[in-house]
C-alpha positions in Angstrom: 103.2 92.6 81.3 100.5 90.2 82.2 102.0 87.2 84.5 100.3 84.4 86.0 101.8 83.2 89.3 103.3 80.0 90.0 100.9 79.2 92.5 97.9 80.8 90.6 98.7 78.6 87.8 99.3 75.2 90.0 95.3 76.4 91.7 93.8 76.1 88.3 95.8 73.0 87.4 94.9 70.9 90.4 90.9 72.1 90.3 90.2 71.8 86.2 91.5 68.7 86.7 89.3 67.3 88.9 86.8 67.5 86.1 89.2 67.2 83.0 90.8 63.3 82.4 94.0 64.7 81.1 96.8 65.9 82.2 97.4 70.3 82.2 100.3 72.5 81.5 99.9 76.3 81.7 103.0 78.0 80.6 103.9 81.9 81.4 105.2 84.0 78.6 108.9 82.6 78.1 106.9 79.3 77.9 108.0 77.6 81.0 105.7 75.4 82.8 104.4 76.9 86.2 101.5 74.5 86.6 101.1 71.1 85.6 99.3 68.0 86.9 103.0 66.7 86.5 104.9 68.7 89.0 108.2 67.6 88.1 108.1 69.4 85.0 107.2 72.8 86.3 110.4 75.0 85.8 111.2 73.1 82.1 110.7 74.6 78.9 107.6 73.8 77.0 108.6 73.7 73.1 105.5 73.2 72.1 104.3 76.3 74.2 107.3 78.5 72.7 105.7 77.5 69.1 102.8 78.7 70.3 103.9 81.8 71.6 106.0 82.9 68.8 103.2 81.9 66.1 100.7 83.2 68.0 98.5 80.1 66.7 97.5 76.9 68.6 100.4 74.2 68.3 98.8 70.4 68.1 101.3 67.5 68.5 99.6 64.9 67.1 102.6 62.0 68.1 104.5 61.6 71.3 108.2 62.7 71.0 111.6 62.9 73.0 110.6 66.0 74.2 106.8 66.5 73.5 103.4 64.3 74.6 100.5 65.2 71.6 98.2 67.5 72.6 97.4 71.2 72.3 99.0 74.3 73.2 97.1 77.4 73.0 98.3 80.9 73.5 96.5 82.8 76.2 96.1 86.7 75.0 95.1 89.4 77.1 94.4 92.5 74.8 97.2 91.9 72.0 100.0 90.3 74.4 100.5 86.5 74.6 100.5 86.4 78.5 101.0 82.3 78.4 100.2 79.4 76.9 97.4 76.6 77.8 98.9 72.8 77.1 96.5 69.5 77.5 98.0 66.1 76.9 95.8 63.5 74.9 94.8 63.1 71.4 94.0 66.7 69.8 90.4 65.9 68.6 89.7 65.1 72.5 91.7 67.7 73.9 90.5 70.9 72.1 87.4 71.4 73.7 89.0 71.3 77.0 91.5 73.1 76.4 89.4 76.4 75.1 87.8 75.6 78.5 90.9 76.1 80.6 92.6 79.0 78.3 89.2 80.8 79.1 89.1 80.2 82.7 93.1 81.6 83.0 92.4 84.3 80.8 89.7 85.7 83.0 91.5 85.4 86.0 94.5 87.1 84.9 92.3 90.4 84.1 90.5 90.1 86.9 93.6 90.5 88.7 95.3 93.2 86.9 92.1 94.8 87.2 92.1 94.4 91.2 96.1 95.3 90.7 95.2 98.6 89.2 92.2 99.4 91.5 95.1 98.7 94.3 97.4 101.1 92.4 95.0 104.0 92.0 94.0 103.7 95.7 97.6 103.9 96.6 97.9 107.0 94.8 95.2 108.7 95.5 96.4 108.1 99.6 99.5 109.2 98.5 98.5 112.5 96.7 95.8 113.3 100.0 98.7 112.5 102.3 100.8 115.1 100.2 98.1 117.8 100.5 97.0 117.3 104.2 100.6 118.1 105.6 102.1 120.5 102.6 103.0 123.6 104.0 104.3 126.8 101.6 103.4 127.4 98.3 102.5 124.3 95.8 104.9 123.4 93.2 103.8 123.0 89.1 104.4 119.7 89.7 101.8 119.2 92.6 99.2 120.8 91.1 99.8 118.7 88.2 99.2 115.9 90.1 96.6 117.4 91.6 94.8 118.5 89.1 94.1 114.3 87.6 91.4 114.2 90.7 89.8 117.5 89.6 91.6 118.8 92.2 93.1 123.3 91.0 95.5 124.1 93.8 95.3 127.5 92.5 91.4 127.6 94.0 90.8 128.3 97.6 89.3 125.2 99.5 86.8 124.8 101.9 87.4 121.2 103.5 84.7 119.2 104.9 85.2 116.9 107.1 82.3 114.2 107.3 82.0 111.4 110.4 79.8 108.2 110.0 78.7 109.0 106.5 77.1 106.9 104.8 77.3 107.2 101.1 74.4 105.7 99.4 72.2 106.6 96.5 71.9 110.4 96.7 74.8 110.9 99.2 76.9 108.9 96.8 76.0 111.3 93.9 77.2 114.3 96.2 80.9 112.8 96.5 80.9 112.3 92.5 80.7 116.0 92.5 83.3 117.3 94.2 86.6 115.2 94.9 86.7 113.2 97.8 89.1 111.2 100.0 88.0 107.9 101.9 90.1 108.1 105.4 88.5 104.9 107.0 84.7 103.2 106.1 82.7 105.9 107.5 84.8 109.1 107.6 85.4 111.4 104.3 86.9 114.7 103.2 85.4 116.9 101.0 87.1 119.5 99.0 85.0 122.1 97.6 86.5 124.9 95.7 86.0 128.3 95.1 82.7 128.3 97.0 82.1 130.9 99.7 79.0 129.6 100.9 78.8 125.8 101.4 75.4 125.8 103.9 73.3 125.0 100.7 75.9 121.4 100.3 76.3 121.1 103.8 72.1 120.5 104.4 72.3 118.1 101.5 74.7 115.8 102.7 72.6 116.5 106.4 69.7 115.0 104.7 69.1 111.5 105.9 71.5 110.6 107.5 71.0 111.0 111.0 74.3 109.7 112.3 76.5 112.2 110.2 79.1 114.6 111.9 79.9 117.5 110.0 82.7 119.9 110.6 83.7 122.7 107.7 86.7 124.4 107.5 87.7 127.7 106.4 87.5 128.9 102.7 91.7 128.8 102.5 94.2 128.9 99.8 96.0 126.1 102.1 94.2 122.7 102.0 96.5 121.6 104.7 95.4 124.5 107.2 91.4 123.7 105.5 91.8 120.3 107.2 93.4 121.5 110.5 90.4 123.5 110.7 87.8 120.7 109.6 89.4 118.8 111.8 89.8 120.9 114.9 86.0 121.6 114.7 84.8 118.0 114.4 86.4 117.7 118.0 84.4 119.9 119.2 81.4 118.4 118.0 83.0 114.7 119.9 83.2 116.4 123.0 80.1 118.5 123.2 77.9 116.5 121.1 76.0 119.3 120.7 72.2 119.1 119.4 73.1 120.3 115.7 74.8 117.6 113.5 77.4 120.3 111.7 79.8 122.8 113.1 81.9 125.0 111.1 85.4 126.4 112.5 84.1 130.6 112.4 81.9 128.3 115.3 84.2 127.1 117.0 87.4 128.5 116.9 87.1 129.8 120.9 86.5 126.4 121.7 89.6 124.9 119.4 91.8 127.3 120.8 90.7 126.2 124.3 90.9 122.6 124.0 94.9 123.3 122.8 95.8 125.4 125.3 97.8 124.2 127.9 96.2 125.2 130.9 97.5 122.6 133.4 100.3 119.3 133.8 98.2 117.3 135.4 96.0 114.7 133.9 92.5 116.2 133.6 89.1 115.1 135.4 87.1 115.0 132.9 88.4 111.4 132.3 87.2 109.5 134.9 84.1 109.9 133.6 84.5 108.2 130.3 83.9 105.0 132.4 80.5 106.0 133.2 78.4 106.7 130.2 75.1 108.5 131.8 77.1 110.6 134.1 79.7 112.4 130.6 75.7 112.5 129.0 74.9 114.3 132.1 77.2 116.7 132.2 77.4 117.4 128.1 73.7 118.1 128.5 74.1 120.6 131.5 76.6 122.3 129.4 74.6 122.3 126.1 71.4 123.7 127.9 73.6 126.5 129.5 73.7 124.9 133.5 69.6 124.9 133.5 68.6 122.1 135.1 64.8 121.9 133.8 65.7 121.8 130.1 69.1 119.5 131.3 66.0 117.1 133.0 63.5 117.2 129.8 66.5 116.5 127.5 67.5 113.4 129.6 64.1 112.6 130.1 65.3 112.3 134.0 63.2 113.7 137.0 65.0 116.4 138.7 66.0 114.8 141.9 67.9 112.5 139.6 69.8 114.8 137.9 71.1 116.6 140.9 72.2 113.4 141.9 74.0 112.7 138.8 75.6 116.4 139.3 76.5 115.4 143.1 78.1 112.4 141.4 80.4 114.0 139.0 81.6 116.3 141.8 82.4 113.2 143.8 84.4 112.1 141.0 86.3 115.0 139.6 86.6 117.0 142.6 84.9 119.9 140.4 81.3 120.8 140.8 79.3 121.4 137.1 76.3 123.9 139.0 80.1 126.5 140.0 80.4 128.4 136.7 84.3 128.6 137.1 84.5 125.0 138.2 81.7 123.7 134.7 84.8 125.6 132.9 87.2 123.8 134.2 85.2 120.6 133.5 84.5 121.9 130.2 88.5 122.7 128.9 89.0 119.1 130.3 86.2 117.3 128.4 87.3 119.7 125.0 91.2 118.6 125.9 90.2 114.6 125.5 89.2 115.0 122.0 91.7 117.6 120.4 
């Protein structure tokens, strides 16, 4: 059922009659008043609007009675139900115009709201059903993949899930999530879940292409979406704490690395931190790893003379107590920077 609010109704009362010399009722669908220029008389009964509602027709009072002003009452219909009822005091004649004015102006707002209701409702869901698959564990119910199945979605399938970090979906990118079905998890972060698709390098360039801030981690192919994610997931860490030169990272990658960056391997608080408060120096020593400890390609990539970049080195020893150019002690540093973004 359609309904009009109390304070949606009084809104449109008080502004259409800044511009309209007469006085407005709007009614709900038991034809009580809910808005009126007279707001003593909203919560009474309207009998002119209950005509209206129950004839389905416009209701003119042409003569003031004990109970009614003259005016007109039209019913306000949104598809086949009579939702409310529009009521302007004055002589008919004047009135009508006004009042098709009005009935039009409420009418509009009441589906634009039930449209912005269902849009609300479907979102709802749709978190709902991804919550449902992200943390399922066992095998899925007939009811599930029911569900499942409205967002194009055959849990019977095996799923590869991609997980995608400052996407931006426009024009051709937004064409790609129209193809597969896709899950919003904040304004710039997406899952993807393709299905039944071995090899998803072909895809994965396509949503690489132009867009140069895109992460990109894949998961598995897995008859578990939940574990899919996990993997996704797991991998795009990696990327955050490496920030390795290619944009995409699949788990087969990285699954060393995952496993590293979950193992407990110490109880205290690791190094690796201190250095979040000073930008070039985590650059520094992400680079150094990335370029496998050589400090020529480490230089060129930083576009930093050399000099400088043992000092940076010098520095994060100072810090962490670890130095990055000791291949045991770069480990160390590197299972503490992995460890920060698990």
């Amino acid at each position: 059922m359609f309904q009009l609010s109390e304070k949606q109704a009084q809104e449109i009362v008080d502004k259409m009659m800044m511009d309209i010399p007469y006085n407005i009722n709007i009614m709900n669908h038991q034809g009580i008043i809910v808005g009126s220029g007279k707001k003593e008389r909203v919560g009474t009964v309207h009998q002119g609007a209950v005509k209206a509602l129950s004839t389905g027709q416009m209701v003119e009072v042409l003569e003031d009675g004990l109970y009614e002003k003259k005016g007109t009452n039209e019913p306000i219909v949104i598809g086949n139900t009579r939702v409310g009822v529009i009521g302007i005091s004055g002589s008919p004649e004047e009135v009508r115009p006004f009042c098709n004015i009005v009935r039009t102006t409420v009418s509009l707002l009441i589906e634009q709201r039930n449209t912005l209701e269902n849009l609300a409702n479907e979102a709802n869901r749709k978190k709902a059903m991804l919550e449902m698959l992200l943390t399922h564990q066992g095998a899925y119910s007939q009811k599930l993949r029911k569900e499942a199945a409205a967002y194009n979605i055959d849990l019977l399938l095996k799923t590869t899930v991609l997980y995608l970090k400052h996407f931006n979906p426009e024009k051709d990118a937004a064409k790609l999530l129209l193809r597969y079905p896709s899950f919003q998890l904040d304004e710039d972060t997406w899952l993807l879940l393709i299905q039944n698709r071995p090899d998803c390098s072909p895809l994965i360039a396509e949503l690489l292409h132009n867009q140069p801030l895109l992460l990109l981690a894949s998961g598995r192919l897995e008859p578990s979406i939940a574990e899919g994610y996990r993997q996704a997931k797991s991998a795009l860490g990696i990327l955050l704490a490496l920030k390795p030169a290619s944009q995409a990272i699949t788990f087969e990658e990285a699954e060393f690395l995952v496993k590293l960056s979950h193992a407990k391997l110490s109880d205290k608080p690791g190094r690796a931190i201190k250095l979040e408060d000073t930008a070039d120096l985590l650059e520094t020593l992400r680079s150094f790893i990335n370029h496998n400890c050589s400090v020529s390609q480490t230089a060129d990539h930083l576009n930093i003379h050399r000099n400088t970049l043992q000092y940076r080195l010098k520095r994060i020893e100072s810090i962490t107590g670890k130095d990055p150019r000791n291949l045991l002690q770069l480990f160390e540093l590197t299972y503490e920077l992995l460890a920060l973004y698990k």
